[in-house]
Biopython code that builds the backbone (N, CA, C, O; Angstrom):
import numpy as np
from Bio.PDB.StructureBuilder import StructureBuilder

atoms = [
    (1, "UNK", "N", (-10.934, 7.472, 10.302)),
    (1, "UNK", "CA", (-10.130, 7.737, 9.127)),
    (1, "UNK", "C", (-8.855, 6.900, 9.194)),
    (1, "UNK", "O", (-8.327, 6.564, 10.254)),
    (2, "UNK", "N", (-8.374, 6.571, 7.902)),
    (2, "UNK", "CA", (-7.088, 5.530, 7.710)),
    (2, "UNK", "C", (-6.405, 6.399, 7.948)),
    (2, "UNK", "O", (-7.022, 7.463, 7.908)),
    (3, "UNK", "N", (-4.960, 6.540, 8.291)),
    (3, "UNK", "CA", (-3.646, 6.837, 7.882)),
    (3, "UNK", "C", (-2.976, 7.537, 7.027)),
    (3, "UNK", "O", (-2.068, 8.332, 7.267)),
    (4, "UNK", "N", (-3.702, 7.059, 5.399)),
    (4, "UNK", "CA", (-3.010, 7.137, 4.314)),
    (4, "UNK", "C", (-4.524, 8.554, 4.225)),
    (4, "UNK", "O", (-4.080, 9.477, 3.542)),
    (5, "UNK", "N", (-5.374, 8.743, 4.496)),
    (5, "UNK", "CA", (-6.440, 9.756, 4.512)),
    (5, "UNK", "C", (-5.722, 10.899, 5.570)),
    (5, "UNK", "O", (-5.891, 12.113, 5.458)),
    (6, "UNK", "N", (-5.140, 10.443, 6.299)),
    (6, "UNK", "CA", (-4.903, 11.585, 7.313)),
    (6, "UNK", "C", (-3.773, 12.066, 6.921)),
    (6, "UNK", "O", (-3.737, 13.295, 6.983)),
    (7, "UNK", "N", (-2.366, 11.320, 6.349)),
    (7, "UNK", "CA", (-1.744, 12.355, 5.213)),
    (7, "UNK", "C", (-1.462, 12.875, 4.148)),
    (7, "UNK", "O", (-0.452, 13.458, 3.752)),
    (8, "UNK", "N", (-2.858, 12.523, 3.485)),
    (8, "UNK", "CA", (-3.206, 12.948, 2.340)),
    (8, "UNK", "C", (-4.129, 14.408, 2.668)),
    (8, "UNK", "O", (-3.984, 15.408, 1.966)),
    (9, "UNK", "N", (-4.780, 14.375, 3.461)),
    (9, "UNK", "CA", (-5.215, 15.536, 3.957)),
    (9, "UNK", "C", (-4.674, 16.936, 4.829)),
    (9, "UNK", "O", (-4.844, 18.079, 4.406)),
    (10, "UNK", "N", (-3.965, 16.592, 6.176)),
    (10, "UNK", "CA", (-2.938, 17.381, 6.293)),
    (10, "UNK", "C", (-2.240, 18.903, 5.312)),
    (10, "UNK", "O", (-1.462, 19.188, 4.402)),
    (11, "UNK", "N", (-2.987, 19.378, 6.088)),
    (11, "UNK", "CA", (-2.781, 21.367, 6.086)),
    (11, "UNK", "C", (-3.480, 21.770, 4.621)),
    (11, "UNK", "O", (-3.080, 22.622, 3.827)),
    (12, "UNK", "N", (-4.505, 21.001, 4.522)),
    (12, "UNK", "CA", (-5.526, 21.150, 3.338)),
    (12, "UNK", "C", (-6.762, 22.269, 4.167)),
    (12, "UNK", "O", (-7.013, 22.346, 5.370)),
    (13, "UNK", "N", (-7.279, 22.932, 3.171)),
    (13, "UNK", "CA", (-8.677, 23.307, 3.591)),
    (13, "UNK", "C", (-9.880, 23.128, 3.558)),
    (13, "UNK", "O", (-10.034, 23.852, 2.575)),
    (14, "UNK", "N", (-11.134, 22.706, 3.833)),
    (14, "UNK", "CA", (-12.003, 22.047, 3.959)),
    (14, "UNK", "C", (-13.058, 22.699, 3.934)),
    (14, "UNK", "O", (-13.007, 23.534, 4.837)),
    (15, "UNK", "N", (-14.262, 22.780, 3.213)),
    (15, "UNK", "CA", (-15.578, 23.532, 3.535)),
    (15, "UNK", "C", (-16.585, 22.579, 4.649)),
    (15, "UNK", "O", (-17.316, 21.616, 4.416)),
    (16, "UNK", "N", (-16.337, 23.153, 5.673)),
    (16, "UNK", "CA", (-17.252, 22.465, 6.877)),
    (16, "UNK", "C", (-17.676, 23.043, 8.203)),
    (16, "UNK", "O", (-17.236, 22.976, 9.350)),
    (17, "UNK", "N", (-18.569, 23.560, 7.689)),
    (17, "UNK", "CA", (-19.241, 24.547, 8.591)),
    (17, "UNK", "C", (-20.108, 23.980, 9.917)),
    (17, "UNK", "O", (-20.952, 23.100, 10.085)),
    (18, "UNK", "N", (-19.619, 24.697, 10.528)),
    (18, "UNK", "CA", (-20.123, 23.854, 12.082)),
    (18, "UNK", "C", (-18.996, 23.538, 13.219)),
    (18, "UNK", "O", (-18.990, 23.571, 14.450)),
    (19, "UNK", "N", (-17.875, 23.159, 12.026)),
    (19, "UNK", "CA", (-16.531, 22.885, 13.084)),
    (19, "UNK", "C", (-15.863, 23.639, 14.242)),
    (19, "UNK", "O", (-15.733, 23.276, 15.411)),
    (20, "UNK", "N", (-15.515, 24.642, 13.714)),
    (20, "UNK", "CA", (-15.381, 26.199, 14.422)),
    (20, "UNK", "C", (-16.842, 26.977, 14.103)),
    (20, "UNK", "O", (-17.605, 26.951, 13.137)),
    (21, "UNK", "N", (-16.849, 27.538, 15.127)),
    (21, "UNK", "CA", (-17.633, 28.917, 15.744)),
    (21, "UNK", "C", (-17.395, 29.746, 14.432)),
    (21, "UNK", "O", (-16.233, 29.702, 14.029)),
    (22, "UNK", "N", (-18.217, 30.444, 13.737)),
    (22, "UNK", "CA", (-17.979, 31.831, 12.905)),
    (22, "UNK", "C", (-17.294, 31.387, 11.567)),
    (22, "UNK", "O", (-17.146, 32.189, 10.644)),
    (23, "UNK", "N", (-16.803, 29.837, 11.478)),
    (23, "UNK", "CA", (-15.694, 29.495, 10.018)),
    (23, "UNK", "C", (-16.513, 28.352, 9.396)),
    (23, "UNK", "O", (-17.028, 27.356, 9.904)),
    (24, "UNK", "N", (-16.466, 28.842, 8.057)),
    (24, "UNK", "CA", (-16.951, 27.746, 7.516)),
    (24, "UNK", "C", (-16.125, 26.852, 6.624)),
    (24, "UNK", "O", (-16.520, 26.090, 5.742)),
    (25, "UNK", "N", (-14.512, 27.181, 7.162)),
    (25, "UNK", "CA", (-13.841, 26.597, 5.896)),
    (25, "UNK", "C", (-12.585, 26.259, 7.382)),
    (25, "UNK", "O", (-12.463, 27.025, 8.338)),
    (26, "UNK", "N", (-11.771, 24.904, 7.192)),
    (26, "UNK", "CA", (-11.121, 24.994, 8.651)),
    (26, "UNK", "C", (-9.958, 24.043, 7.705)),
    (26, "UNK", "O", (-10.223, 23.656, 6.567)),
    (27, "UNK", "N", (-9.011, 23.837, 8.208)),
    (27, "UNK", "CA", (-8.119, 23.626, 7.929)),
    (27, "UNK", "C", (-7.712, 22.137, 8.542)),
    (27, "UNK", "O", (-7.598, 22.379, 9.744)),
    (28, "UNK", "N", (-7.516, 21.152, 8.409)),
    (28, "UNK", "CA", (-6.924, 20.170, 9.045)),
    (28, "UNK", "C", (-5.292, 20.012, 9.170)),
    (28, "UNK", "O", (-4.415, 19.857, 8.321)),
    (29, "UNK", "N", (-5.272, 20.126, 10.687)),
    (29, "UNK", "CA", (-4.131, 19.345, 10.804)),
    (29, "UNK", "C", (-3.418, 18.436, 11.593)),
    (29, "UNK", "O", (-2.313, 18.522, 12.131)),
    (30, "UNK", "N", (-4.415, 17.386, 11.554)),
    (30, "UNK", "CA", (-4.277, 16.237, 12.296)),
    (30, "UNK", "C", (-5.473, 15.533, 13.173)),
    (30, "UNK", "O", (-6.638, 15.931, 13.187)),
    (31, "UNK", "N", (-5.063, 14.632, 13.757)),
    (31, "UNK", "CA", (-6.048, 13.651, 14.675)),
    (31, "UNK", "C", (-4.583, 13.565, 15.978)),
    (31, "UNK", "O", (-3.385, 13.369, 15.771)),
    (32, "UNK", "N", (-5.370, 13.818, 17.357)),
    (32, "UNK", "CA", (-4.617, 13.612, 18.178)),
    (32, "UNK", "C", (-4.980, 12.138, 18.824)),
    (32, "UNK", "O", (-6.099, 11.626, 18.792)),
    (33, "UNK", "N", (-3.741, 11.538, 19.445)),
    (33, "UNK", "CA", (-3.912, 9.942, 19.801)),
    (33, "UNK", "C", (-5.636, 9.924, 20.788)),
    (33, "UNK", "O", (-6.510, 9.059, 20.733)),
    (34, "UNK", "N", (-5.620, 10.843, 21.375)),
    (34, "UNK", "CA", (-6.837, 10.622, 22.216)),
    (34, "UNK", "C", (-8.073, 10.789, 20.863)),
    (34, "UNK", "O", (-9.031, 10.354, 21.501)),
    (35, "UNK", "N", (-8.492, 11.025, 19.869)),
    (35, "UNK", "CA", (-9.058, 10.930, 19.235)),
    (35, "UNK", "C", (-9.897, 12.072, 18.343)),
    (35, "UNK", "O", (-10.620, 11.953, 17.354)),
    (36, "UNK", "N", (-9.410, 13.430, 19.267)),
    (36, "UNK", "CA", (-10.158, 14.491, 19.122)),
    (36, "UNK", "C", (-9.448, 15.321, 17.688)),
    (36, "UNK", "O", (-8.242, 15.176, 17.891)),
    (37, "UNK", "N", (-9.542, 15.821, 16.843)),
    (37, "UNK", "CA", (-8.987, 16.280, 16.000)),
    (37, "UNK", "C", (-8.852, 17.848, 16.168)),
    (37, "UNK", "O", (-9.510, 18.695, 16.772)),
    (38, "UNK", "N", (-7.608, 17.873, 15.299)),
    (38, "UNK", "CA", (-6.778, 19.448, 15.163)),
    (38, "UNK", "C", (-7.159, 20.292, 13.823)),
    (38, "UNK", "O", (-7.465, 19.996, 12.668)),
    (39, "UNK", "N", (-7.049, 21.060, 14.295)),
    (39, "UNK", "CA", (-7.947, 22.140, 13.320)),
    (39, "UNK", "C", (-7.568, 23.660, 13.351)),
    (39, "UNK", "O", (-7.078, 24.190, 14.348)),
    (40, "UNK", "N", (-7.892, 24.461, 11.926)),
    (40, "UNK", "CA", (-7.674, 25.771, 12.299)),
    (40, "UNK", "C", (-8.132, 26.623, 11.500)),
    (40, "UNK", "O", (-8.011, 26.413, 10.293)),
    (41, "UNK", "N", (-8.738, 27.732, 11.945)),
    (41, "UNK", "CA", (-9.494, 28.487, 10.447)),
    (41, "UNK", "C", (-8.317, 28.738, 9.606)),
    (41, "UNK", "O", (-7.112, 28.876, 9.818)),
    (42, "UNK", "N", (-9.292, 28.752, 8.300)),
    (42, "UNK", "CA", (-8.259, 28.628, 7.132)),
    (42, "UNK", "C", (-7.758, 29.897, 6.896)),
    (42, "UNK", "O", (-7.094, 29.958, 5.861)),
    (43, "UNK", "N", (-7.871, 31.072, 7.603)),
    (43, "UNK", "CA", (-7.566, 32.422, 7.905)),
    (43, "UNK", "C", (-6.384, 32.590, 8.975)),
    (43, "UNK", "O", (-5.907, 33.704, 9.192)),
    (44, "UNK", "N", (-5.859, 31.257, 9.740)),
    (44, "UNK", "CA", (-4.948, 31.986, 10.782)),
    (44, "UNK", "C", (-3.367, 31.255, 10.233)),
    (44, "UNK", "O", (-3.291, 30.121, 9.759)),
    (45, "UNK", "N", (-2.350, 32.061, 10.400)),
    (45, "UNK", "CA", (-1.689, 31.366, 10.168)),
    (45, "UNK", "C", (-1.112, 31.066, 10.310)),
    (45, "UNK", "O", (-1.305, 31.204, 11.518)),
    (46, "UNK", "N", (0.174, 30.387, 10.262)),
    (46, "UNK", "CA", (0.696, 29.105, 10.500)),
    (46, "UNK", "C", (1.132, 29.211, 12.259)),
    (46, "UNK", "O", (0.796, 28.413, 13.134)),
    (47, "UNK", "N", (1.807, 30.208, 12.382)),
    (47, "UNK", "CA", (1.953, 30.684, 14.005)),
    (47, "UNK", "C", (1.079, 30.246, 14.995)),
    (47, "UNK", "O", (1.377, 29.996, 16.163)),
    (48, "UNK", "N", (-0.184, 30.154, 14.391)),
    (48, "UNK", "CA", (-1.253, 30.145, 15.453)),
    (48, "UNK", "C", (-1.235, 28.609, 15.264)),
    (48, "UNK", "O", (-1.065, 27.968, 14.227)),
    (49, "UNK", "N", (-1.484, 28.121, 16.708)),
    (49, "UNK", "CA", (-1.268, 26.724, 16.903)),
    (49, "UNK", "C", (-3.361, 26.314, 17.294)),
    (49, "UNK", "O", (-4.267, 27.038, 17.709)),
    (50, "UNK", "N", (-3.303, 24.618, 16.819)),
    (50, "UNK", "CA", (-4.314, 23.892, 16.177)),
    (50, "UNK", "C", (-5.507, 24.028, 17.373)),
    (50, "UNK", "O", (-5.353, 23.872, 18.585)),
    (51, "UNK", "N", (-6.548, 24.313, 16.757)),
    (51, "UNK", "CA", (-7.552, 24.083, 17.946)),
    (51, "UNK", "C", (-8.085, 22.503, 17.592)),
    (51, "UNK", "O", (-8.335, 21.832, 16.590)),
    (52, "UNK", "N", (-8.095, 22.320, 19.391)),
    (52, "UNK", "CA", (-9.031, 20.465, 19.176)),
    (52, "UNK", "C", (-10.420, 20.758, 19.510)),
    (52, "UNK", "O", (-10.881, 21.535, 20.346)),
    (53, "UNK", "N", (-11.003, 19.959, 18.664)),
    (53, "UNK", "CA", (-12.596, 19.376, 18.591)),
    (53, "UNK", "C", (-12.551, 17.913, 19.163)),
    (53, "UNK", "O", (-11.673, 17.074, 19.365)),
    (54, "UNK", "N", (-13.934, 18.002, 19.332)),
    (54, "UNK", "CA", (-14.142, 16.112, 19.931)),
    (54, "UNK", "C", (-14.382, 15.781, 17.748)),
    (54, "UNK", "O", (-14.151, 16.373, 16.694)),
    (55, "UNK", "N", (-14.951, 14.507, 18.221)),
    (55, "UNK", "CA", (-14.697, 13.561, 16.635)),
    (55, "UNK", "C", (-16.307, 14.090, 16.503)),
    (55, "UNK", "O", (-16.855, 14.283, 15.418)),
    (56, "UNK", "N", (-16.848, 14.252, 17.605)),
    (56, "UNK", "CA", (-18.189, 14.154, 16.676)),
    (56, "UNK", "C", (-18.987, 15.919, 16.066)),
    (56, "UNK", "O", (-20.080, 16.076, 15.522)),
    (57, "UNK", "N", (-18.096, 16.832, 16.376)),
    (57, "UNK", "CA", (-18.151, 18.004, 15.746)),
    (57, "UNK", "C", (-17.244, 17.911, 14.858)),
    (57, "UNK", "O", (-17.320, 18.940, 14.186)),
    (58, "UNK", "N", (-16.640, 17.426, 14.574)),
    (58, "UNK", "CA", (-15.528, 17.416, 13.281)),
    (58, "UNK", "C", (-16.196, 16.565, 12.324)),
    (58, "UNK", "O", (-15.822, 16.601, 11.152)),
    (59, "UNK", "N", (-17.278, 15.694, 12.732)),
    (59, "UNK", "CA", (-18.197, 15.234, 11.753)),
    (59, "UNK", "C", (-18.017, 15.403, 10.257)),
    (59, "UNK", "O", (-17.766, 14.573, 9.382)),
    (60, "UNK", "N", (-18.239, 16.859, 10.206)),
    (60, "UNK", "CA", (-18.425, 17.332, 8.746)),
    (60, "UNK", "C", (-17.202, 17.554, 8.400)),
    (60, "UNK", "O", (-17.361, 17.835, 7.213)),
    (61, "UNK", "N", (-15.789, 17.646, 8.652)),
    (61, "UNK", "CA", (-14.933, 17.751, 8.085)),
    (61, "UNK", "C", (-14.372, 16.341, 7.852)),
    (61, "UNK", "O", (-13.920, 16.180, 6.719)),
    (62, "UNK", "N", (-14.298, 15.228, 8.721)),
    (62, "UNK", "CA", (-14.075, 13.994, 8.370)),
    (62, "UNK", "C", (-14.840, 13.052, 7.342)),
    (62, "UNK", "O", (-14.380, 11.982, 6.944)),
    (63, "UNK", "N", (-16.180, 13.634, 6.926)),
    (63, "UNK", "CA", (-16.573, 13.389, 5.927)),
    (63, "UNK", "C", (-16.231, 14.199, 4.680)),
    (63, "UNK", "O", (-16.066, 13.639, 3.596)),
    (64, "UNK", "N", (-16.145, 15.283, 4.809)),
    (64, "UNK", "CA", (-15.366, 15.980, 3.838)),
    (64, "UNK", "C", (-13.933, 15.028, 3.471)),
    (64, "UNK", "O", (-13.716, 14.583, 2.344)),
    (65, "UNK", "N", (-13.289, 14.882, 4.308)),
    (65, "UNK", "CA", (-11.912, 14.564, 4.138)),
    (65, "UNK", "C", (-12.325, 12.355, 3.237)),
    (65, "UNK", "O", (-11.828, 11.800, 2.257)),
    (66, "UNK", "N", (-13.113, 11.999, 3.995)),
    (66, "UNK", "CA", (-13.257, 10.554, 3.089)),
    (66, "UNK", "C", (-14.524, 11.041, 1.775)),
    (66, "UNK", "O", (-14.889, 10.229, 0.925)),
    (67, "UNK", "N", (-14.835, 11.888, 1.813)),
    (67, "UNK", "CA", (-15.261, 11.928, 0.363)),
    (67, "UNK", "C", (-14.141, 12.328, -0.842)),
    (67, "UNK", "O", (-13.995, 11.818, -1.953)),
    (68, "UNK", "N", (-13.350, 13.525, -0.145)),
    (68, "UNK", "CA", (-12.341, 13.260, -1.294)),
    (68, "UNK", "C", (-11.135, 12.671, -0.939)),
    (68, "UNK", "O", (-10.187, 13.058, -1.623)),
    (69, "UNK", "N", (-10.888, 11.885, -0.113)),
    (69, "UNK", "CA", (-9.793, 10.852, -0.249)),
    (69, "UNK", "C", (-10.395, 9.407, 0.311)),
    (69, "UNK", "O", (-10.219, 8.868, 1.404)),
    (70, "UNK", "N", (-11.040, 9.052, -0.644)),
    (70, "UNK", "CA", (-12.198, 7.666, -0.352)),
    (70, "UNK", "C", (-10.723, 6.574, 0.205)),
    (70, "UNK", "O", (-9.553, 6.660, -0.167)),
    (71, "UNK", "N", (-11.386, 5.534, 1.265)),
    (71, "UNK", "CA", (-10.546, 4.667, 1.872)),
    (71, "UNK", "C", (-9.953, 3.450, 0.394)),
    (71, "UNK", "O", (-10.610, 3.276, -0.633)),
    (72, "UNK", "N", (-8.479, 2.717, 0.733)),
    (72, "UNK", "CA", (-8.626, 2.187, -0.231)),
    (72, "UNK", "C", (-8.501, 0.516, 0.250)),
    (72, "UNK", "O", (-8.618, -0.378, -0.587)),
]
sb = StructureBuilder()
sb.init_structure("model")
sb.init_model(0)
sb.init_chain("A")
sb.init_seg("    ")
for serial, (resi, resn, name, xyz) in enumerate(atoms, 1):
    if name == "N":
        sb.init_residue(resn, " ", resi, " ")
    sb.init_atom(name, np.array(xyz, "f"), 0.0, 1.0, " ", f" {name:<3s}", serial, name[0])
structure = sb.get_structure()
């Protein structure tokens, strides 16, 4: 993902089931430098700090996220 996708997306919610255990809707908030992305059910809030995924279970939310903010 570009840049301009990652803060355009930021503390949005996402339907992408698979990401988290039990959620089918997760929240993005962010990509960490090592590559793994931050995340959080769209149920916890703001207090509760980001769970990381590797890139390739976040799969479905990073496609979520370039389908609606296509690269430009």
């Amino acid at each position: 993902m570009r840049k301009d996708q990652i803060t355009a997306a930021y503390g949005k919610v996402f339907d992408a089931p698979g990401v988290i255990n039990g959620s089918g809707k997760v929240r993005f908030v962010g990509v960490w430098p090592t590559g793994n992305v931050a995340v959080k059910r769209s149920s916890d809030p703001d207090s509760f700090g980001p769970l990381t995924v590797s890139p390739e279970k976040a799969r479905p939310l990073t496609q979520a996220i370039e389908r609606l903010y296509p690269a430009k």
